[in-house]
Structures are given as C-alpha cells and as structure tokens.
Backbone as a printed PyTorch tensor [residue, N CA C, xyz], in Angstrom:
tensor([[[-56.2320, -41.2860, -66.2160],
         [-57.3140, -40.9800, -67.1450],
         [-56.7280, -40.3070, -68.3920]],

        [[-57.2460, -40.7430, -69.4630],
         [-56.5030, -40.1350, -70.8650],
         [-57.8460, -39.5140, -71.4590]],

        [[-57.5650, -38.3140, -72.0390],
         [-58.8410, -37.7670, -72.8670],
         [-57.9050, -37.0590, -73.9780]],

        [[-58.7620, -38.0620, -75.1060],
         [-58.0430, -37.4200, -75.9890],
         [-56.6600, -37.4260, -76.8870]],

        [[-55.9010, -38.3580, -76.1640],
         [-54.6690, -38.5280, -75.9030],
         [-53.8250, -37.8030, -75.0210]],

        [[-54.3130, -36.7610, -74.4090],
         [-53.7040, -35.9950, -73.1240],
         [-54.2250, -36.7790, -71.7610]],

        [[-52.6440, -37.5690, -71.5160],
         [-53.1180, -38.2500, -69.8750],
         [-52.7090, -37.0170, -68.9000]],

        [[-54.0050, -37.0820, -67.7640],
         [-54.0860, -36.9800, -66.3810],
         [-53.0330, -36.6710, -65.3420]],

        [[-52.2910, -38.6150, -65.6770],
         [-51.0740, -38.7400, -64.6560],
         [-50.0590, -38.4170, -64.9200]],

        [[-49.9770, -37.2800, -66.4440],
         [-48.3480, -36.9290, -66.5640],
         [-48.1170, -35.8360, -66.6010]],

        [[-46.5640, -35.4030, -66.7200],
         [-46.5210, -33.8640, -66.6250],
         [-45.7020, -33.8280, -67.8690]],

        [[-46.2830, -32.4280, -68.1420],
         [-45.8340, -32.5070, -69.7830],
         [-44.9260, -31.0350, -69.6560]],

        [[-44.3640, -30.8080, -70.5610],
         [-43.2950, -29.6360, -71.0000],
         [-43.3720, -29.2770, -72.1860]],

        [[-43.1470, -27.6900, -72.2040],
         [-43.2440, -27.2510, -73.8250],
         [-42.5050, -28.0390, -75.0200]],

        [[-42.5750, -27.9200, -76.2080],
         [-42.2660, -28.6990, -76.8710],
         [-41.1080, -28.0200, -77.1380]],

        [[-41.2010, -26.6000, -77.1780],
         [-40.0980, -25.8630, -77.9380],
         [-39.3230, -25.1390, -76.4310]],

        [[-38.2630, -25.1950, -76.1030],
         [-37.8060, -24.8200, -74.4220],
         [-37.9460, -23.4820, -74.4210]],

        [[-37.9380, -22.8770, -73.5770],
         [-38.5120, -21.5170, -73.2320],
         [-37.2170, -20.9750, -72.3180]],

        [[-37.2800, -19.6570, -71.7360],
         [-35.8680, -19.5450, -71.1180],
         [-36.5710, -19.7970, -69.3870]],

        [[-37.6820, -20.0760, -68.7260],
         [-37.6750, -20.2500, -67.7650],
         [-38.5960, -22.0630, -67.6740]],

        [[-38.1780, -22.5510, -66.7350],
         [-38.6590, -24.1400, -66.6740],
         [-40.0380, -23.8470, -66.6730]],

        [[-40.9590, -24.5660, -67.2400],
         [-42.5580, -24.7250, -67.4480],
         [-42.5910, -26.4070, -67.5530]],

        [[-43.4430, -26.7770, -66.8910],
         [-44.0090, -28.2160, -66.6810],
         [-45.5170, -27.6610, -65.8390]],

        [[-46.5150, -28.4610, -66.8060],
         [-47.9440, -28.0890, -66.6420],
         [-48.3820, -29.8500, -66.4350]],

        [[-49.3240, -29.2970, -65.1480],
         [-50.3200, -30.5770, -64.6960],
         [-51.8960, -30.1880, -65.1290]],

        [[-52.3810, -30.7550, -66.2100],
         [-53.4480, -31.0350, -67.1420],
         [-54.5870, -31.3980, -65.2110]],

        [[-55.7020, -30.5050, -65.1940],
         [-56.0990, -29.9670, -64.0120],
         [-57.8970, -30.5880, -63.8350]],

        [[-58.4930, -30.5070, -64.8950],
         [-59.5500, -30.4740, -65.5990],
         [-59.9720, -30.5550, -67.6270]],

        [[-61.0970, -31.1260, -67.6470],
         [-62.3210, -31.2460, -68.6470],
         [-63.3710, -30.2960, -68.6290]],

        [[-63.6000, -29.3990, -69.3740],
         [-65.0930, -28.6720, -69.4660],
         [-65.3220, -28.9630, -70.8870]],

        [[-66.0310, -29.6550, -71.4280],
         [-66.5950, -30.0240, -72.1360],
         [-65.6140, -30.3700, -73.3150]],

        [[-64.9700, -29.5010, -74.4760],
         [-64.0440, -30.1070, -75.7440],
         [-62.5450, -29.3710, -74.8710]],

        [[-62.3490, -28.9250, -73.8040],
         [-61.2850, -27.8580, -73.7600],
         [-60.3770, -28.9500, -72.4120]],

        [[-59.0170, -28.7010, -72.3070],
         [-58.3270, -29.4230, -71.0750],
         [-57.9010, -28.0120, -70.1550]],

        [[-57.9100, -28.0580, -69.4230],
         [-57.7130, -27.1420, -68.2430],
         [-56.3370, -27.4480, -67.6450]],

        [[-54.8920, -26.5200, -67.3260],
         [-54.0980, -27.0590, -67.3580],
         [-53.4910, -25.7640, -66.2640]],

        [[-52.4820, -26.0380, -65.3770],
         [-51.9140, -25.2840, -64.3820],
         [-50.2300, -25.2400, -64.8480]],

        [[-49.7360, -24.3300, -64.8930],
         [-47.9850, -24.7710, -65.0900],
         [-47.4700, -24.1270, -63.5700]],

        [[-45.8590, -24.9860, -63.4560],
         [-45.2890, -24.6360, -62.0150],
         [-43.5950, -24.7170, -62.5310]],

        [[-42.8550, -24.1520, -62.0110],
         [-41.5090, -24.3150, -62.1040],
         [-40.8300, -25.4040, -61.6910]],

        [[-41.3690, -26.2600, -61.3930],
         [-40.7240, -27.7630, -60.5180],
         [-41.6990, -28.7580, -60.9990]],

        [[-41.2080, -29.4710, -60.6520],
         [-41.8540, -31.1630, -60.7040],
         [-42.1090, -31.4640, -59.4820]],

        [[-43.5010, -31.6170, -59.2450],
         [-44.1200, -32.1200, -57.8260],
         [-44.9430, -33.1220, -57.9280]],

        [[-44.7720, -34.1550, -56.2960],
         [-45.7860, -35.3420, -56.7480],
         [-47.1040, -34.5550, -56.3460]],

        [[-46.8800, -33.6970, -55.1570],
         [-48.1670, -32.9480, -54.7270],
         [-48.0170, -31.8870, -55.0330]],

        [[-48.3150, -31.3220, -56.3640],
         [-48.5400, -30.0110, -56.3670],
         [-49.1460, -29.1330, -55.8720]],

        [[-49.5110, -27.8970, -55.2580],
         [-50.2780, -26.6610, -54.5390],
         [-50.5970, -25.9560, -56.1030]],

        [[-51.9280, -25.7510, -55.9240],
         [-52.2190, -25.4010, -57.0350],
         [-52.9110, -23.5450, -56.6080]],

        [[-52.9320, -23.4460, -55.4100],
         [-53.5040, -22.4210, -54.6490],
         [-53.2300, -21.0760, -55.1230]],

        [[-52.0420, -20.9140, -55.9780],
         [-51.4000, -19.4940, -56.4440],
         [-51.8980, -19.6640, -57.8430]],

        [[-52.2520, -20.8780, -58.8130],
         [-52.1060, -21.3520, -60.1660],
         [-52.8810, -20.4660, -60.6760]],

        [[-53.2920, -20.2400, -61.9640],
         [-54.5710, -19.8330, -62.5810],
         [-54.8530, -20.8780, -63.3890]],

        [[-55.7090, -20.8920, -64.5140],
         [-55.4260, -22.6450, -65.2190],
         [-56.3090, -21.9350, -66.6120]],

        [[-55.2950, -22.5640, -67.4230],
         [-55.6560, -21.9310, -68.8370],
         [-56.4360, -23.4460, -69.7360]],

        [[-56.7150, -23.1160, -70.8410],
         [-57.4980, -24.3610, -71.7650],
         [-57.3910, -23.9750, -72.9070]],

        [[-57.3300, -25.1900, -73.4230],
         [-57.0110, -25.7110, -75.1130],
         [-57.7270, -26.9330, -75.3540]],

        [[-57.7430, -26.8000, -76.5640],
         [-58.5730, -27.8690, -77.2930],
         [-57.1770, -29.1400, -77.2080]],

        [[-57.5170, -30.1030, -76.9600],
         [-57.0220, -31.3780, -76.6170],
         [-55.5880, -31.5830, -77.9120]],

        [[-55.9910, -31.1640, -78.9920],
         [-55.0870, -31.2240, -80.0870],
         [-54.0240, -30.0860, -80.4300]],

        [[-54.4060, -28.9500, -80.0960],
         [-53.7420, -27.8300, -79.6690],
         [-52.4550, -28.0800, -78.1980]],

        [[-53.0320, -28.5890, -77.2700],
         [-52.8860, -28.7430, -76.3190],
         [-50.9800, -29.9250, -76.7870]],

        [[-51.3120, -30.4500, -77.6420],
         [-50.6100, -31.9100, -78.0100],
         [-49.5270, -31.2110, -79.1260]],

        [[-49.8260, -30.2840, -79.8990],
         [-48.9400, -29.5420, -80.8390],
         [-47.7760, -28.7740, -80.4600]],

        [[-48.3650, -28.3520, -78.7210],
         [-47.3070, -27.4350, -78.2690],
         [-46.6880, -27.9020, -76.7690]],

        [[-47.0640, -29.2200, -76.5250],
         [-46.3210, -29.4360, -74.8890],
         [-46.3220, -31.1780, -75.2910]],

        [[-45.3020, -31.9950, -74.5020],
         [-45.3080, -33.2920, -74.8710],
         [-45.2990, -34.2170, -73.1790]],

        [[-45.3270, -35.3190, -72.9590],
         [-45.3450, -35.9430, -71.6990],
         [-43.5190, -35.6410, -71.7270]],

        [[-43.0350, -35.7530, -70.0670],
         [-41.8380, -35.8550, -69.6610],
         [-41.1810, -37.2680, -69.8660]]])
C-alpha cells in the first residue's frame, strides 16, 4: 500500500546517518499523518510490543528518511 508516496512494504532509513542504526516500519494512517515505529535491525517480522510510534505529515516524513 503506498500513501502518498510513502510505501507500507518498505523499510526506510534516515536520510542523513545518525551514530546508532535506525530503520523505521511506516505502522499506520490517521487521517493526513503516517505513523511510524523505528528498530535497530531489519526484520521480516518485526515485534512492535516495546515500539512507541511517532507521525509526520507524509512529505515531511519523505524529506528526512528514504526506502532501503
């Protein structure tokens, strides 16, 4: 599912590298905002059970993290 131009099925990474690994799985839609979880690894099944999940406007969202 793509909204926006932010797909669903990918995992994206900051744009600019950070000193610890971040890769975020895009989680949820509430209305203009994407809902997004980050984890230190790349998982096909992620546990999202510890996550909290932050949101950005879809274009925001695209300025600062890119697909892998």
């Amino acid at each position: 599912m793509i909204f926006k131009g932010v797909n669903f099925r990918k995992v994206y990474k900051p744009i600019e590298p950070l000193e610890d690994d971040a890769f975020l799985y895009v989680r949820a839609i509430r209305g203009e905002m994407i809902g997004f979880s980050v984890l230190d690894k790349i998982m096909s099944l992620p546990d999202f059970s510890q996550c909290g999940v932050f949101w950005l406007k879809p274009e925001d969202f695209l300025k600062m993290f890119e697909e892998l």
